[in-house]
C-alpha positions in Angstrom: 0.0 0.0 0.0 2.8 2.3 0.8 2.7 5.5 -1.9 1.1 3.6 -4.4 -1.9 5.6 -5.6 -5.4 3.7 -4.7 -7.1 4.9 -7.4 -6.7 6.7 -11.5 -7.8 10.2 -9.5 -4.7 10.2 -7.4 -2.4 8.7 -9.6 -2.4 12.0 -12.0 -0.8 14.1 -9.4 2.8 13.9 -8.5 2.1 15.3 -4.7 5.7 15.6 -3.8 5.7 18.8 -6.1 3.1 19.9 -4.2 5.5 20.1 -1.2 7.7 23.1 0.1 10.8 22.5 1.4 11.5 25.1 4.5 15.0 24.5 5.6 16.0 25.6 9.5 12.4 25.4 10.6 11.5 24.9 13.5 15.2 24.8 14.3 18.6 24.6 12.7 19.3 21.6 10.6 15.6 20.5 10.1 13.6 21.0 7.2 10.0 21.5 6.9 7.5 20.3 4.8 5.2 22.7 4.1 1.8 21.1 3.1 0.2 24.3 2.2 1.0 24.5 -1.7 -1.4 21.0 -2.0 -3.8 22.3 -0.1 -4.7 25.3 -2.1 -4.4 23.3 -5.2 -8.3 21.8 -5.1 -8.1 19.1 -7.2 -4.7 18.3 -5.5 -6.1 18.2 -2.3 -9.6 16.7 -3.5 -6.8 13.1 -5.0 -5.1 13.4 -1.8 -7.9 13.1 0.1 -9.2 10.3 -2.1 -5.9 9.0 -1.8 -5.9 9.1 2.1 -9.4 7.2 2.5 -10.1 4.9 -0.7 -9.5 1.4 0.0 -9.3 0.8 3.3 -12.1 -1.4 3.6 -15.2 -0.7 6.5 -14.1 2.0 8.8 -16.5 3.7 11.7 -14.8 6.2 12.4 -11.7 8.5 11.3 -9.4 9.9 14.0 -7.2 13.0 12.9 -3.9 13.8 15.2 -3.5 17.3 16.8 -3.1 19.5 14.0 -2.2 18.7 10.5 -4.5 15.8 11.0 -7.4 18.1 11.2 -7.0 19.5 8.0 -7.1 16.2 6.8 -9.0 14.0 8.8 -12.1 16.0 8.4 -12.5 15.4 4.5 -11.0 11.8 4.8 -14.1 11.2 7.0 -17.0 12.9 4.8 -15.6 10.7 1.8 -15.5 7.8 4.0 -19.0 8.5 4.9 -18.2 8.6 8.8 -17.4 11.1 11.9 -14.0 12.6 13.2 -12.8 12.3 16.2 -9.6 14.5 17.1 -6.3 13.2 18.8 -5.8 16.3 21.1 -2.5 17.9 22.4 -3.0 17.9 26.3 -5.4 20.1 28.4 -7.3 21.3 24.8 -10.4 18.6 25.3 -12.8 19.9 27.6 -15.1 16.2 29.1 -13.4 14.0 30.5 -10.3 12.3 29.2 -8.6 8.8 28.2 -4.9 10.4 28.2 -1.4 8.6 27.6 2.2 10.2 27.4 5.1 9.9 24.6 8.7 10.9 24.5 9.8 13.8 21.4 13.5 14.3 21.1 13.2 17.6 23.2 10.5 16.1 26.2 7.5 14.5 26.7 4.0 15.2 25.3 0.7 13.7 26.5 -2.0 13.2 23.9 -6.0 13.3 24.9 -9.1 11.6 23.7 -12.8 12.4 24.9 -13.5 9.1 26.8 -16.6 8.8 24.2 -15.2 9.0 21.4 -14.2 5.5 20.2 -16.3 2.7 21.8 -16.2 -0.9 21.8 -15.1 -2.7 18.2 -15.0 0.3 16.2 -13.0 0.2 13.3 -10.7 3.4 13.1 -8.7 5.0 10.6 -5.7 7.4 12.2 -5.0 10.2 9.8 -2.0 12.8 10.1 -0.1 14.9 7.6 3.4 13.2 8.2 4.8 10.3 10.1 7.8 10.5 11.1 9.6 9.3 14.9 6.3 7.6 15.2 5.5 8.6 18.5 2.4 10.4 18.0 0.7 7.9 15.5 1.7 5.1 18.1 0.2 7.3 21.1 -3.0 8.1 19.4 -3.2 3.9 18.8 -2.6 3.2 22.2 -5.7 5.4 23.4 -8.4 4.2 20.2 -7.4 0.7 21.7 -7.8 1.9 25.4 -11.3 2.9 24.9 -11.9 -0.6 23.1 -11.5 0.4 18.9 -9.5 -1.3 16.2 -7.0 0.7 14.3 -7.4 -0.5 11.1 -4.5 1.6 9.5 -2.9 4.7 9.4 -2.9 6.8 6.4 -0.3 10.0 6.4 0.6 12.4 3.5 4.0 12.7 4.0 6.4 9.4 5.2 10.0 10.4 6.3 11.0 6.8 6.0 14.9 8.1 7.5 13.2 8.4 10.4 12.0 4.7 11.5 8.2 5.4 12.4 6.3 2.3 10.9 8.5 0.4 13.6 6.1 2.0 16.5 3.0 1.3 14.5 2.9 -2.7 15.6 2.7 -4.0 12.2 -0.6 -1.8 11.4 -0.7 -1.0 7.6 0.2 2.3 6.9 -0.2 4.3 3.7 2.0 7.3 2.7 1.7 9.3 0.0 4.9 10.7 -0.3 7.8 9.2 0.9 11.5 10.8 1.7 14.1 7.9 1.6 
């Protein structure tokens, strides 16, 4: 599955052009990837999304990671024909909480879900704009299977294989649709 378009409408675009480089950003040494270009291209962003949610299958639900993933969680869901649920950054959800903490190369972070919003045997999609250490995708899998739901996959825009994240995901299928080696 990995960056191989899922259907004729995404295979026209080459995405990757889509993409901005932004070197030293957030700090010296890293570069960004700015998402923004694709997303003002509308038919870009309409195979992307496409992309992002064809073929996956029965899914009840999409979950979208604190905050590229609610750019594209959102319309990943209305295609699919189900609700969002966001992966929240902690002390932004405002019920009560299922919570769990993950390591980033500069601290720890802590990741929320409403304790509602998966129940028992659903069938969840994660969405995010990039994987890359893995942490947060494997921390927003942790909690969909702590409130009782099945991750069916992960599906991410942007893969920066380099970095080692499927390793986190416990074997889950993944789908990128851009990878940097």
């Amino acid at each position: 599955m990995n960056g191989q378009p899922v259907n004729e409408q995404a295979g026209i675009f080459d995405f990757e052009k889509l993409v901005r480089d932004i070197p030293d950003h957030p700090k010296p040494g890293v570069t960004f990837k700015d998402i923004t270009p694709l997303l003002k291209d509308g038919e870009a962003f309409a195979a992307a999304v496409a992309a992002l949610a064809d073929g996956w299958g029965e899914i009840d639900i999409v979950c979208g990671i604190d905050a590229r993933g609610f750019i594209l969680g959102p319309p990943v869901a209305v295609r699919l024909g189900v609700g969002f649920i966001p992966a929240r950054k902690g002390g932004k959800l405002p019920w009560e909480i299922e919570q769990v903490a993950y390591s980033l190369e500069y601290g720890e972070e802590h990741l929320e879900l409403h304790k509602d919003a998966v129940h028992e045997g659903q069938r969840v999609l994660v969405v995010d704009d990039v994987l890359a250490t893995g942490g947060t995708a494997e921390a927003t899998g942790t909690l969909v299977r702590r409130l009782g739901g099945v991750v069916v996959g992960y599906s991410f825009l942007i893969e920066l294989d380099f970095l080692g994240g499927q390793a986190k995901l416990g074997g889950s299928p993944v789908r990128s649709l851009i990878h940097y080696a």
